[in-house]
C-alpha positions in Angstrom: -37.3 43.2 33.6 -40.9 42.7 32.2 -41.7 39.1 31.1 -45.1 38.7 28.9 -44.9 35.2 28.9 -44.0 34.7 32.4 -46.0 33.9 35.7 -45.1 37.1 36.8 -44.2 40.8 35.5 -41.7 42.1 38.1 -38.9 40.5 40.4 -37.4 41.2 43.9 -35.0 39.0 45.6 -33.9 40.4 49.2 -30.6 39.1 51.3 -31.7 39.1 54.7 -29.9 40.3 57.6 -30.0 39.7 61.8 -27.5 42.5 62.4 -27.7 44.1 65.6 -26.5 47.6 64.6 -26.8 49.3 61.4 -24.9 47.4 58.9 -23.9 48.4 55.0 -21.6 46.0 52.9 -20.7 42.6 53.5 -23.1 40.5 55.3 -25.6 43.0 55.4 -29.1 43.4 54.2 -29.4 43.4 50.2 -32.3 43.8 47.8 -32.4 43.4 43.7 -34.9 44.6 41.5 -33.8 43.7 37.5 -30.3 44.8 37.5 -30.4 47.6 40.2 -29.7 46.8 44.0 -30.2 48.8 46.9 -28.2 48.0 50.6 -30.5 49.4 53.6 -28.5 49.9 56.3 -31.3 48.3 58.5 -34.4 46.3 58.5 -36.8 49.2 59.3 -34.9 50.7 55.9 -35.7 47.7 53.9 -38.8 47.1 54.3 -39.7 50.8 53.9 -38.1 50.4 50.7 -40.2 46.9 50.0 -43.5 49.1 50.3 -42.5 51.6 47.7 -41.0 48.9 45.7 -43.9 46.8 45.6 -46.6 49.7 45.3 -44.9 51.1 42.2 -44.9 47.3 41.1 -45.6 46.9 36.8 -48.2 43.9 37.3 -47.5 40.6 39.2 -44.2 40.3 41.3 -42.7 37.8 42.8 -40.6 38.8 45.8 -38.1 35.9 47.5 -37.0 36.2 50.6 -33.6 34.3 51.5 -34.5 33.1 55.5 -37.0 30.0 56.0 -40.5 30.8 56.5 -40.9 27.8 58.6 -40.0 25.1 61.3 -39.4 21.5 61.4 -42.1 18.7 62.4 -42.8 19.6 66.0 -41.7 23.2 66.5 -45.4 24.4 66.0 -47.1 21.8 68.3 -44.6 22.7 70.7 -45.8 25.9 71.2 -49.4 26.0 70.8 -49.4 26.5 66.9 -51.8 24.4 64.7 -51.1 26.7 61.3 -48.4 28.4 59.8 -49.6 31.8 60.5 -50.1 30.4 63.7 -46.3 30.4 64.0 -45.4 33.8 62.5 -47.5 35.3 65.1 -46.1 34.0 67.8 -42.8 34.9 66.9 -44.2 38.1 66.2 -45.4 38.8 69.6 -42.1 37.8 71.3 -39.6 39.0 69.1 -38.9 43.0 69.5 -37.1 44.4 66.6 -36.3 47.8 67.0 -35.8 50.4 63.7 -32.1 50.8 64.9 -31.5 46.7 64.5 -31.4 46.1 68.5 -33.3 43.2 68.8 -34.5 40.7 71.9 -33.9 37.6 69.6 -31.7 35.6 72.5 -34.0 36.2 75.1 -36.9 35.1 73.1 -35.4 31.8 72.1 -34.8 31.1 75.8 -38.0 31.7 76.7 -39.2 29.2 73.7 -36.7 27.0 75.3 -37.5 26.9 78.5 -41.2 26.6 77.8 -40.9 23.6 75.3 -37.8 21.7 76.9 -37.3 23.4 80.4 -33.6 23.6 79.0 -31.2 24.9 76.1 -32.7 23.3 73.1 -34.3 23.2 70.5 -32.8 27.1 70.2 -28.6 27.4 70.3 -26.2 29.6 69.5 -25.6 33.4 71.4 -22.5 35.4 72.4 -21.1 35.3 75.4 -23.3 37.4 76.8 -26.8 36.5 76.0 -26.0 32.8 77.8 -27.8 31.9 80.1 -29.4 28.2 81.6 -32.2 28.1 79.0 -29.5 29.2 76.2 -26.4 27.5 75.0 -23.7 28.5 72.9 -22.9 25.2 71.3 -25.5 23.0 69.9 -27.6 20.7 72.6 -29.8 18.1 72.0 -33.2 18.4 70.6 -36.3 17.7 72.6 -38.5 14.6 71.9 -40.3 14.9 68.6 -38.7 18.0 67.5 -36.9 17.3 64.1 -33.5 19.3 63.2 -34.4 20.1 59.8 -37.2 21.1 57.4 -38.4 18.1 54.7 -37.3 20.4 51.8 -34.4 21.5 54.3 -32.5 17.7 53.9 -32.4 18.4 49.8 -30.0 21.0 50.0 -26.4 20.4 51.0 -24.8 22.3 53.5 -27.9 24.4 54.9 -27.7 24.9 58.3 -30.8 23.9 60.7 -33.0 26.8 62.0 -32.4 26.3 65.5 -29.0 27.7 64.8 -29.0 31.3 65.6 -25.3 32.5 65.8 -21.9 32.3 64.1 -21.1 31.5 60.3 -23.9 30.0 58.2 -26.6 30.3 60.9 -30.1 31.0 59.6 -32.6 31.1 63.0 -31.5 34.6 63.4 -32.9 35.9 60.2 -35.8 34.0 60.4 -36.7 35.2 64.0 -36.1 38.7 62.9 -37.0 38.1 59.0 -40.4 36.5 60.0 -41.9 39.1 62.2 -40.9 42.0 58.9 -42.6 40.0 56.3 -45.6 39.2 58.4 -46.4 43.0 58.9 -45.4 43.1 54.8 -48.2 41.0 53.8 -50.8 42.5 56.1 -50.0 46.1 54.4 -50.3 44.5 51.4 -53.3 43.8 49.6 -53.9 40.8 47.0 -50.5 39.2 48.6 -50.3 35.6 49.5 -47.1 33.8 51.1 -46.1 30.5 48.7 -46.6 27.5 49.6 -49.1 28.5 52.6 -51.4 30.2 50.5 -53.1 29.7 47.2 -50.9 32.1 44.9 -52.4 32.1 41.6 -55.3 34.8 41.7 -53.0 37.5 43.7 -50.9 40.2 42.5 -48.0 40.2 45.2 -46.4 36.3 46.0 -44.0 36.6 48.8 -41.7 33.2 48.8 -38.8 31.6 50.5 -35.3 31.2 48.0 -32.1 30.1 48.8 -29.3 32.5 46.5 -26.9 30.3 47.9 -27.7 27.3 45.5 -27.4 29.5 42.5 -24.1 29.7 40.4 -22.3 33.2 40.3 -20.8 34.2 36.8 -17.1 34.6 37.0 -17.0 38.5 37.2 -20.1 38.9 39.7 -20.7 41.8 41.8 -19.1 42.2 45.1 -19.7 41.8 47.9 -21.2 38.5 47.4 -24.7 39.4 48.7 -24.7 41.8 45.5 -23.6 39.2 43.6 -26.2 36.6 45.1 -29.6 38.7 45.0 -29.0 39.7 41.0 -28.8 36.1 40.0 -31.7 35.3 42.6 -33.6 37.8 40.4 -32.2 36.3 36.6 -33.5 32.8 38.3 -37.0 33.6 38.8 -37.9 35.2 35.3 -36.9 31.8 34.4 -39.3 30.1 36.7 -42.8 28.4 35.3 -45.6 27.0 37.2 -44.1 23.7 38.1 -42.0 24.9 40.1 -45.3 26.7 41.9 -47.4 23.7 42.1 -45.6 21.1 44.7 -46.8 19.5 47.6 -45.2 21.5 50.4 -45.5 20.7 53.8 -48.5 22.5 55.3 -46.5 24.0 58.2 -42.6 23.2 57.4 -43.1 25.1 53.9 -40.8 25.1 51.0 -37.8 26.2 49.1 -38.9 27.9 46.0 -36.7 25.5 43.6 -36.2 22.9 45.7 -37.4 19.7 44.3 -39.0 17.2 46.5 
């Protein structure tokens, strides 16, 4: 667990989850420390667990996070947002995320939608029942100088954009549920900063974006795949050095921790 040499002393790597109930298992919310894992059934649980976890910390830890802290180019002018912090708060304030997972997540990306494009973009993706004029099921077209993806976003294959928030490999509903959790994280903790918004190296706690999904499993991993996915998150960043750190991210899109540019 404990690397002297390292940048840090202690790892967590947490598989987020936009589940509407309580949800154990498979696609579900899952958190490594070292080689133990814990599986909150919800994401009041979690970050409960994230507090003690990080208070009982041994020196520096590094804690990734597997949603996107950020938008593509557009998304925060859109809204009113000139910093990145700018644009956690605001999907603070309009997303409710109840202890028992019930969320408002739909209706807030309409309301996004209708504001910015007076129609069902940039946000898609809902059930059945969460349609409605300003929200589409299938993907629409983006608004005028709204991008799909993130710069750091078009060097992975196969990630899906943000404004997806429904069905298989969608990520906007873990960030519009994710977001709001971490935000609220690094306000009860001190000497945090969020990589690559804020300068990291003088602070104890560095909360930072990671995507398991680009990491190889070994043959025999852990099941379910989440399991699997958050241990080897946690192997990967011992192994990380200060170039990886030190990377001009964009100042509001962010960046992949990992991701080359």
């Amino acid at each position: 667990m404990v690397q002297r040499a390292g940048l840090f002393d202690d790892y967590i790597a947490v598989d987020w989850s936009a589940a509407a109930t309580p949800r154990t298992g498979a696609d579900s919310i899952w958190i490594a420390r070292g080689s133990r894992t814990w599986n909150p059934s919800t994401r009041g649980q979690a970050c409960a667990l994230l507090e003690r976890l990080i208070a009982r910390r041994r020196g520096r830890v590094l804690a990734g996070f597997d949603f996107s802290f950020g938008y593509p180019a557009g998304f925060a002018t859109a809204i009113g947002a000139r910093t990145w912090i700018d644009v956690w708060r605001e999907i603070g304030r309009r997303v409710i995320d109840h202890d028992d997972n019930s969320n408002n997540r739909f209706e807030a990306a309409a309301a996004w939608n209708r504001e910015i494009s007076g129609r069902a973009s940039p946000f898609w993706g809902c059930p059945a029942s969460a349609g409605c004029a300003h929200l589409s099921a299938r993907k629409t077209p983006l608004p005028d100088g709204i991008s799909e993806f993130r710069a750091c976003d078009r060097r992975v294959p196969g990630i899906q954009p943000p404004w997806k928030l429904y069905t298989t490999g969608s990520v906007g509903s873990q960030m519009l549920t994710g977001i709001p959790r971490l935000l609220r994280l690094r306000e009860r903790t001190p000497r945090s900063a969020v990589w690559p918004f804020e300068d990291w190296r003088g602070e104890q706690v560095v909360f930072a974006e990671i995507y398991p999904s680009m990491l190889a499993l070994p043959p025999r991993a852990a099941r379910p795949k989440d399991k699997a996915q958050v241990l080897a998150a946690v192997r990967w960043m011992r192994g990380l050095d200060e170039a990886a750190f030190n990377i001009a991210a964009h100042s509001v899109e962010g960046a992949i921790l990992g991701v080359a540019y």
